[in-house]
C-alpha positions as CSV (number, residue, x, y, z in Angstrom):
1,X,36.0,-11.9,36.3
2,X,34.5,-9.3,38.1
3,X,30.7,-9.4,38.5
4,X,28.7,-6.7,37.0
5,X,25.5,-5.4,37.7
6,X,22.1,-5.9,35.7
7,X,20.9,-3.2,34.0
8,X,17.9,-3.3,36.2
9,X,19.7,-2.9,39.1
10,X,21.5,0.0,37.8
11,X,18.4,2.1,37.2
12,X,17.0,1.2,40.6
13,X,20.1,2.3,41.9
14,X,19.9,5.6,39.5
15,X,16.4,6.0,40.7
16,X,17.4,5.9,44.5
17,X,20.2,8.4,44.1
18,X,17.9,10.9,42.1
19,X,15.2,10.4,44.8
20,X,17.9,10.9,47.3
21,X,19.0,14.1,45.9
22,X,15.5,15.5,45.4
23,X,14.7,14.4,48.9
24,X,17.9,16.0,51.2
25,X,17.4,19.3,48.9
26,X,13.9,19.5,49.6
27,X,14.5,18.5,53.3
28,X,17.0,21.1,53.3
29,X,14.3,23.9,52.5
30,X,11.7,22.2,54.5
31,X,14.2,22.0,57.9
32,X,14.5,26.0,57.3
33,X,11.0,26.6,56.5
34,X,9.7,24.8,59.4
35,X,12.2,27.1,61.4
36,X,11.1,29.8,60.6
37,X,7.6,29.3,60.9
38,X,8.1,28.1,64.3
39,X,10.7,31.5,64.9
40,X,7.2,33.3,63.4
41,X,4.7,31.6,65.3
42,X,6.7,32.5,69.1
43,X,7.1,36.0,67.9
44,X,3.5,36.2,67.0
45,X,2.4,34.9,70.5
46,X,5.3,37.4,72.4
47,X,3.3,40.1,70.3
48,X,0.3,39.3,71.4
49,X,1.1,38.7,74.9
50,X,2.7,42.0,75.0
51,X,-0.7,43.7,73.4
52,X,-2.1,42.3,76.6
53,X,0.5,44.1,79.0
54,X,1.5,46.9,77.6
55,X,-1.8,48.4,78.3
56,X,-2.2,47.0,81.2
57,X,2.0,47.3,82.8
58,X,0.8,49.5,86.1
59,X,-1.4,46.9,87.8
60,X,0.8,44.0,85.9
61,X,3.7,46.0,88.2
62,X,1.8,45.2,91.1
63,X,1.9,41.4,91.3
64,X,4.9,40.8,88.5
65,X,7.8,40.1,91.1
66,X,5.5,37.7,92.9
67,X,5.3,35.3,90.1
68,X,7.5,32.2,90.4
69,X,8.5,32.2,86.1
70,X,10.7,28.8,86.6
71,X,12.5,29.9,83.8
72,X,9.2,28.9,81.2
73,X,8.8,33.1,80.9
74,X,11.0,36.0,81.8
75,X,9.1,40.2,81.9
76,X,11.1,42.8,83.1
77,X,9.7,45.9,83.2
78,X,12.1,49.1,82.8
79,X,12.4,53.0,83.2
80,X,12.3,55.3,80.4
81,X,15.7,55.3,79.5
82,X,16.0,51.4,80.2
83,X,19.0,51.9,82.8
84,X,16.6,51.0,85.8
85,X,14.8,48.2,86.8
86,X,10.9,48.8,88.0
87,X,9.5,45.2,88.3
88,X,10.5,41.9,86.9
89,X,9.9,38.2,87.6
90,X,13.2,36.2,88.5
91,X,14.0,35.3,85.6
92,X,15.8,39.3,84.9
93,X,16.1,40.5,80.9
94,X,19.0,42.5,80.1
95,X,18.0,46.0,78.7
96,X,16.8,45.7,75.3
97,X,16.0,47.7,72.3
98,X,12.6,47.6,71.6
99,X,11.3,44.7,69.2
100,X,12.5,41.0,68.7
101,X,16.0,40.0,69.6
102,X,17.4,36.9,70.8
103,X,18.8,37.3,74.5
104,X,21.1,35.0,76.3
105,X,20.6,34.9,80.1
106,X,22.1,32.6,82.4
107,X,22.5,30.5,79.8
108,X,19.5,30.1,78.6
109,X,19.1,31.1,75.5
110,X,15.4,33.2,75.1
111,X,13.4,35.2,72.2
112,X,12.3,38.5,73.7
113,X,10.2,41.1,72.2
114,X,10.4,44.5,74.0
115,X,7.6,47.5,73.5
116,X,7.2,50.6,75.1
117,X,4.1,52.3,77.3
118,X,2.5,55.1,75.4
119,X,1.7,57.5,78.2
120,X,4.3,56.4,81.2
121,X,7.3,55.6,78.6
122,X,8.7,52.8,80.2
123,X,10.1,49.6,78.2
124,X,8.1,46.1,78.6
125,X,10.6,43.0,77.8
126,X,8.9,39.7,77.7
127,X,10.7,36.5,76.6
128,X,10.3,32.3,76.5
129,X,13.3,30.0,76.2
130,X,14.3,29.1,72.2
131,X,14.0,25.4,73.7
132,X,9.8,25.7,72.9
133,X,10.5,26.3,69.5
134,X,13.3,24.1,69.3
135,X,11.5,21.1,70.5
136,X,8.5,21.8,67.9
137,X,10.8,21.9,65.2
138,X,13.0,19.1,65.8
139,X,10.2,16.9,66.0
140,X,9.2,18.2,62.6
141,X,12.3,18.0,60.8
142,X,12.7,14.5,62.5
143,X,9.3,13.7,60.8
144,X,10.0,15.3,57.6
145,X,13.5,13.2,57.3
146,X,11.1,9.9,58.0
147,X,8.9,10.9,54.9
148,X,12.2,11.2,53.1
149,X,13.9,8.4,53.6
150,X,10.1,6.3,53.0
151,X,10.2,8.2,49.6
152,X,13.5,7.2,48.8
153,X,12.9,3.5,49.8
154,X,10.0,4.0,47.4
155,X,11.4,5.3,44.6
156,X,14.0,2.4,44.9
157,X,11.2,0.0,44.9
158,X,9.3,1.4,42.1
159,X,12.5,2.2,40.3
160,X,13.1,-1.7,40.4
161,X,9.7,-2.8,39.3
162,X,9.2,-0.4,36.4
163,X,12.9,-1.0,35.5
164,X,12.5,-4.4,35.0
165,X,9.3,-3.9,32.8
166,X,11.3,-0.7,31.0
167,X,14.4,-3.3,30.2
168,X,12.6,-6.9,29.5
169,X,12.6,-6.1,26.0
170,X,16.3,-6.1,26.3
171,X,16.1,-8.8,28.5
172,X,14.3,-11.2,25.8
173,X,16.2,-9.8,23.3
174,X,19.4,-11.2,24.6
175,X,17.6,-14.8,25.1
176,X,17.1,-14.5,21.6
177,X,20.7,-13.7,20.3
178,X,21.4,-16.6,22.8
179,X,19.0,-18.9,21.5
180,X,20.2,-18.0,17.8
181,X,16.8,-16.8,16.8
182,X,16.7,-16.0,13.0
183,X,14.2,-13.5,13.4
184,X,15.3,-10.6,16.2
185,X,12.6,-8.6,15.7
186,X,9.4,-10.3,15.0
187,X,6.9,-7.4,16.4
188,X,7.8,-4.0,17.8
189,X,8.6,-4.3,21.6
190,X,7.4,-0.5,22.1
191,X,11.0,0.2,22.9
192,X,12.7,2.3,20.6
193,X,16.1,1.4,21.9
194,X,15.4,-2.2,22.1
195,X,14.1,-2.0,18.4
196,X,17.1,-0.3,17.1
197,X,19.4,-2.8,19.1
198,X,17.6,-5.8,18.0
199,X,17.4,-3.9,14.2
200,X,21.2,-3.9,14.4
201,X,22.1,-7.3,16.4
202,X,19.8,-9.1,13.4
203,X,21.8,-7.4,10.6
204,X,25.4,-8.0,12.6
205,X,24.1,-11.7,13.5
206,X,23.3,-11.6,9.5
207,X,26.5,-10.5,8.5
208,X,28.0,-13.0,10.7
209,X,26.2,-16.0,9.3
210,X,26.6,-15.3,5.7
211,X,30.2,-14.7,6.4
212,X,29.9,-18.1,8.4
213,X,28.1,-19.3,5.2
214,X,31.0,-18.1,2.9
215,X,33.6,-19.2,4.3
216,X,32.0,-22.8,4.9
217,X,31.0,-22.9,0.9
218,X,34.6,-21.7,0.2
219,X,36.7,-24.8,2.4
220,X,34.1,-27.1,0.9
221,X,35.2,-25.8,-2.5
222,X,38.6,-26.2,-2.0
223,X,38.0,-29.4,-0.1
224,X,36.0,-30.2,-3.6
225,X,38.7,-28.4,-5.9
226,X,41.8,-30.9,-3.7
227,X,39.9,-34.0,-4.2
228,X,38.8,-33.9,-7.6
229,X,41.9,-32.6,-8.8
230,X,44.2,-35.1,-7.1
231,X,41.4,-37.8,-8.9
232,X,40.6,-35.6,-12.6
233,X,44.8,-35.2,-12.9
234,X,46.3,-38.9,-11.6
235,X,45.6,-40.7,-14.9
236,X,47.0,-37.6,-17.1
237,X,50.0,-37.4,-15.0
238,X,50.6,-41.0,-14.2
239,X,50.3,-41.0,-18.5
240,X,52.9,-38.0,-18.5
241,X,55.4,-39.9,-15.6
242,X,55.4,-43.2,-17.8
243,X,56.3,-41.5,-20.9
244,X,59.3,-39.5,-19.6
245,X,60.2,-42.8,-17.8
246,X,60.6,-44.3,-21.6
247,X,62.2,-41.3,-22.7
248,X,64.9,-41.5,-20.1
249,X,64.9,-46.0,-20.1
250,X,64.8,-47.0,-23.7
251,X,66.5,-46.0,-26.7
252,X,63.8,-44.5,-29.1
253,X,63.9,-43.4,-32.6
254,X,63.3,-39.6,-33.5
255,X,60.1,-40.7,-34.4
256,X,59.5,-42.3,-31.1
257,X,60.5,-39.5,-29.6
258,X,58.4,-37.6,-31.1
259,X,55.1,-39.2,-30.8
260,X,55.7,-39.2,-26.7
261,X,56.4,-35.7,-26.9
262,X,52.9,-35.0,-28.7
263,X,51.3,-37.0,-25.9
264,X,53.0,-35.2,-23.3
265,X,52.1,-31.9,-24.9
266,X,48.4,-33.8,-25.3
267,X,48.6,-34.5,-21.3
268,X,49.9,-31.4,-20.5
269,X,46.8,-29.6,-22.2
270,X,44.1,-32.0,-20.3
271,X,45.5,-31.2,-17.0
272,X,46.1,-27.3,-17.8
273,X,42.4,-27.6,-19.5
274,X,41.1,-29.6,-16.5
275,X,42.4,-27.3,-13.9
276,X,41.2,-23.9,-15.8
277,X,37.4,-25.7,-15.9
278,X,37.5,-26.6,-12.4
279,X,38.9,-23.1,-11.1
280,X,35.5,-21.7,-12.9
281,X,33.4,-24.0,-11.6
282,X,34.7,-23.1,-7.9
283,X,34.4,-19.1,-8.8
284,X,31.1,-20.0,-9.5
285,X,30.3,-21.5,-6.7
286,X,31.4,-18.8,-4.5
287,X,29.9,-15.6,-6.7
288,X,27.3,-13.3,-4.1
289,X,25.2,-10.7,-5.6
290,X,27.2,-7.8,-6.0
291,X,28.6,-10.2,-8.7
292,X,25.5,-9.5,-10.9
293,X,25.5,-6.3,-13.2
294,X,22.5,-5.3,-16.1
295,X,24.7,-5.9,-19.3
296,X,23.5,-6.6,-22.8
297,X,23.2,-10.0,-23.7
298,X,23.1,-9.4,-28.0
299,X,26.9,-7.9,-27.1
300,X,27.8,-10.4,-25.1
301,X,26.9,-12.8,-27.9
302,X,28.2,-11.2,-31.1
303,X,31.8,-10.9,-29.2
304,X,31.3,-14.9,-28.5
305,X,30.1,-15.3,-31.6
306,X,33.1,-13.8,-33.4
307,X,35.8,-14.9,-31.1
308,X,34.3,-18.4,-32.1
309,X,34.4,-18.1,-35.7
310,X,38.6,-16.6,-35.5
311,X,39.7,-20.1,-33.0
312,X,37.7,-22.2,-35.3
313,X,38.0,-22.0,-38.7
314,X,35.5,-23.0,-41.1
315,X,32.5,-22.6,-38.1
316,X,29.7,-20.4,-39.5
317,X,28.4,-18.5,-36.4
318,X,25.0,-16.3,-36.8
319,X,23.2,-14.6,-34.2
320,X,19.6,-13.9,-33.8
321,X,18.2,-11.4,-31.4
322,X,16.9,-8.2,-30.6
323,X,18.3,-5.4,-28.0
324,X,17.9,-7.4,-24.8
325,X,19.2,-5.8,-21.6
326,X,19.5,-8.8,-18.5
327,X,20.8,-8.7,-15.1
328,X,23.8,-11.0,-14.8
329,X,27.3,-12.0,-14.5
330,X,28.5,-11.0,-17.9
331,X,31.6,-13.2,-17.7
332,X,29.3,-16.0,-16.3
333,X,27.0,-15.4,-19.8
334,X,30.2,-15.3,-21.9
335,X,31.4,-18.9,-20.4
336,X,28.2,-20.3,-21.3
337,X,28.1,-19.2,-24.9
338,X,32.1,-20.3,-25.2
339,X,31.5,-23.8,-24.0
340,X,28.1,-24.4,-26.0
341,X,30.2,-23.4,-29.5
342,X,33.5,-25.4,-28.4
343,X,31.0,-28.2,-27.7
344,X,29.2,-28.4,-30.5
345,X,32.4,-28.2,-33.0
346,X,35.0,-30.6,-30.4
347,X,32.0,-33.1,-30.1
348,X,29.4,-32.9,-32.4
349,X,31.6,-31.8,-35.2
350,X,29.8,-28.6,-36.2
351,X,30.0,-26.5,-39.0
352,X,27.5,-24.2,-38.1
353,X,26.1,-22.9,-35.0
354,X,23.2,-20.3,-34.2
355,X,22.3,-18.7,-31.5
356,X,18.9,-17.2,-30.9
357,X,17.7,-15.0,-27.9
358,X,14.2,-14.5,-27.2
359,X,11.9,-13.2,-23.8
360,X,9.7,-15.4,-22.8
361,X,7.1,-13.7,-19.7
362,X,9.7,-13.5,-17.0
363,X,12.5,-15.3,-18.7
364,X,15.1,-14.8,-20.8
365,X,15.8,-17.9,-23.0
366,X,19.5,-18.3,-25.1
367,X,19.0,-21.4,-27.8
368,X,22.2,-22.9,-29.3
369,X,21.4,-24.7,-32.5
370,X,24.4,-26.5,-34.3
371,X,24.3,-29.1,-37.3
372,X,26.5,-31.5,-35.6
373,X,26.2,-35.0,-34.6
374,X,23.8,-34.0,-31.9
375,X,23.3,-35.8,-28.2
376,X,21.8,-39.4,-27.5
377,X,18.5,-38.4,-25.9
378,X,19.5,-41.0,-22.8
379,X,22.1,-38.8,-22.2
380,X,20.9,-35.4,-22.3
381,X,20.4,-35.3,-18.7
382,X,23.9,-37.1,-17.3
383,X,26.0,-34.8,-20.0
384,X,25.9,-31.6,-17.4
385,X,27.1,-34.2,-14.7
386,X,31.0,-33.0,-13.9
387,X,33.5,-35.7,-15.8
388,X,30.3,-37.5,-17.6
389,X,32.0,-39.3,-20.8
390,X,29.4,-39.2,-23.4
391,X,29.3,-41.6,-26.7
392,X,30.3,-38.7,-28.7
393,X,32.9,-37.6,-26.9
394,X,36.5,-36.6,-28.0
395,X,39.3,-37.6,-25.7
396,X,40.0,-33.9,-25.8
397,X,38.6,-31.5,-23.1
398,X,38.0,-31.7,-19.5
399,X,34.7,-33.3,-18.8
400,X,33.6,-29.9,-17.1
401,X,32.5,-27.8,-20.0
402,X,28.3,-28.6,-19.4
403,X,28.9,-28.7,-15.7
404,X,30.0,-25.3,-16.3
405,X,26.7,-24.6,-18.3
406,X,24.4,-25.6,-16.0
407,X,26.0,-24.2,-13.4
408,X,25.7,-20.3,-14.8
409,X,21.9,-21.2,-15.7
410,X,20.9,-22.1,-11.9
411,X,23.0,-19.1,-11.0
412,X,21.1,-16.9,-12.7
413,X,17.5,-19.1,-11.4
414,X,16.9,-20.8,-14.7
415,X,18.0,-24.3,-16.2
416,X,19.8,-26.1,-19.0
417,X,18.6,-28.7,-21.4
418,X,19.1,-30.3,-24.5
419,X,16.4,-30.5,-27.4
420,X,16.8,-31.6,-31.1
421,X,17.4,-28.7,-33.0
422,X,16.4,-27.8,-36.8
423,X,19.7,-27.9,-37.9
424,X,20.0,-31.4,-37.6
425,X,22.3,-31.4,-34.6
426,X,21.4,-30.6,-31.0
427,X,19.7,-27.1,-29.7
428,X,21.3,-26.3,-26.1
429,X,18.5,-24.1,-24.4
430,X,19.7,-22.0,-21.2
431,X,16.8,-20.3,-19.2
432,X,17.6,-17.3,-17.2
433,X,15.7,-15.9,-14.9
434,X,17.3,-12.4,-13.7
435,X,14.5,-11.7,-10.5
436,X,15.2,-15.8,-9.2
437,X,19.5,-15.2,-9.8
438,X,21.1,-15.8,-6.7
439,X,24.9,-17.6,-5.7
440,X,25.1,-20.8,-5.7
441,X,24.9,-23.1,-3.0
442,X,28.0,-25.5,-2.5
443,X,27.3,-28.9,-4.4
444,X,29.5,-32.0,-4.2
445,X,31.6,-33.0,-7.0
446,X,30.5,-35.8,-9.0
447,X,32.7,-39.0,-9.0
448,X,34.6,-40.2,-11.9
449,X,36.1,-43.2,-12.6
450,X,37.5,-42.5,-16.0
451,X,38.9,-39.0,-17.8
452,X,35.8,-37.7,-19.4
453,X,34.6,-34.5,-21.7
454,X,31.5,-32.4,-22.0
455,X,29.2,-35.2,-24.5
């Protein structure tokens, strides 16, 4: 894999190239400024020179082709009309127009500045090589691209050291994500970038962990619903295997017959009963929040309430309550009213059942009074254990109908219990407390050694 570079190193290197751009455009104008100041200055000291001899050309005539110039300064002095030659030193200027030009002569390449005499009319050239300016500016430019290159080595250096103070906060933030740290932003880094990425890597990383979460809960549930399945169903099935083994061995009487085929319809119902129970009891397990709605709990228990009274009749089924609007899972709240009736009429043997709703400071409390046989108060805890076989028990149901009960009460933050009720059976009392509701964290099956039912 190819290495890549940090990001700190990448805005050093950003740095350097905007320093470096900066730097060769402003050397650029600096390299031709300095020229031309230089180009100025000789042209300002030809102008003054010639202020000197123009004024003073006859006697400068008188010694000018004496002077030995060794090429450091040229004058030639000409005729009116510039065709003839009066004086000059022996360094000879072509005939020029006058002010500045730049004159080529033997070579030599020479700034010139030619004036004219007022009274005799003749032209004055003087000129010094371009090499005096040259030299002055080439050292300068050579100076000025030293300064530049020191500022772009600088602004690489700085760009370094305040890049790796700009980007630590991204820097720790990835030794968090590493480390797994729950909390991605504990304080504000003064970064807005590294805020928002942290903002969003803690809500991704959140996701991610209740997805994680989720899908943990939902093998253990299966893992759950497989094992206590292949244990809840054996003895029903095992029952249902030897009773079509006599059907098929043994020459039975239609009455015989008929008494295995009631058990296998009886064995059939367990395990169909059994399976139905434990498929809630996993939905339950994996419900989240979007699960939970506002519904009205006096509807929810008038529908329960007359369903109840149509399965089984003879049950007397009143209920007691006010307008009461909770937030919940309604079909969680409808299973818990449906088991708490079947209960008290499969196992206690009810005739009448009430239900009551009342608020109670931050709770909502649903009481389930029936005149049955009630519950042994040693067992009132154990009965909402899954398979628990209570003394009053019925070898009908699954053994899950409770578990189911108390499972909708803690996933809505509240409890289940039993009480004695003034009907002279046994008062179920759910709590539910809406702000606490929350899913359900995964929780091992019980073990059972025998088939069992609600009480």
């Amino acid at each position: 894999m190819k290495r890549s570079f940090s990001l700190r190193t990448r805005v050093a290197a950003a740095t350097a190239l905007g320093a470096t751009i900066i730097v060769v455009a402003l050397g650029i104008l600096v390299a031709l400024a300095i020229n031309r100041n230089n180009l100025s200055q000789l042209d300002r000291r030809l102008e003054t020179a010639s202020d000197v001899l123009v004024p003073n050309a006859a006697t400068a005539g008188l010694f000018l082709g004496a002077l030995g110039d060794k090429g450091a300064f040229a004058i030639t002095i000409r005729s009116a009309g510039g065709d003839t030659v009066l004086v000059s030193t022996p360094t000879r200027l072509p005939p020029l127009e006058p002010g500045w030009q730049s004159v080529d002569v033997n070579g030599t390449k020479y700034r010139a500045f030619t004036a004219t005499t007022p009274f005799l009319g003749t032209r004055i050239s003087l000129a010094v090589p371009y090499s005096e300016a040259q030299d002055v500016t080439t050292e300068q430019q050579r100076q000025v691209a030293l300064v530049g290159v020191l500022a772009v080595a600088a602004a690489s250096g700085l760009g370094w050291l305040f890049g790796g103070r700009a980007v630590r906060p991204l820097v720790d933030l990835t030794g968090r994500i590493v480390r797994r740290d729950p909390e991605l932003t504990p304080a504000s880094s003064g970064v807005r970038e590294a805020d928002e990425l942290a903002s969003a890597a803690e809500s991704m990383l959140r996701d991610v962990a209740e997805a994680q979460d989720a899908t943990t809960a939902a093998l253990a549930t299966a893992r759950d619903f497989a094992a206590v399945s292949a244990h809840e169903l054996r003895t029903p099935l095992t029952a249902m295997r030897t009773d079509l083994e006599v059907l098929t061995t043994h020459q039975l009487t239609s009455a015989q017959q008929n008494e295995i085929f009631r058990d296998l319809i009886r064995a059939q119902g367990r395990v169909e009963s059994t399976l139905s129970d434990l498929e809630r009891l996993a939905r339950g397990e994996l419900s989240t929040d979007q699960d939970f709605v506002d519904c009205d709990l006096v509807d929810i228990c008038d529908l329960a309430a007359d369903d109840a009274m149509r399965h089984h009749p003879g049950l007397q089924v009143t209920v007691d309550a006010v307008p009461l609007t909770v937030r919940g899972m309604p079909g969680g709240l409808r299973l818990t009213l449906d088991n708490a009736i079947t209960n008290a009429v499969r196992h206690g043997g009810a005739t009448a059942v009430r239900i009551t709703l009342r608020a109670v400071e931050d709770a909502t409390v649903i009481t389930v009074d029936d005149n049955g046989s009630g519950v042994p108060d040693a067992e009132r805890t154990q009965v909402f254990e899954r398979f628990h076989r209570g003394t009053n028990a019925t070898s009908s149901g699954s053994g899950l109908g409770l578990a189911l009960v108390a499972q909708q009460a803690a996933l809505h933050g509240g409890r289940a219990h039993f009480e004695d009720s003034p009907l002279g059976g046994a008062r179920l009392v759910v709590e539910l407390h809406s702000a606490d509701a929350h899913p359900m964290p995964h929780l091992p099956a019980q073990n059972a050694t025998s088939p069992a039912s609600p009480r």
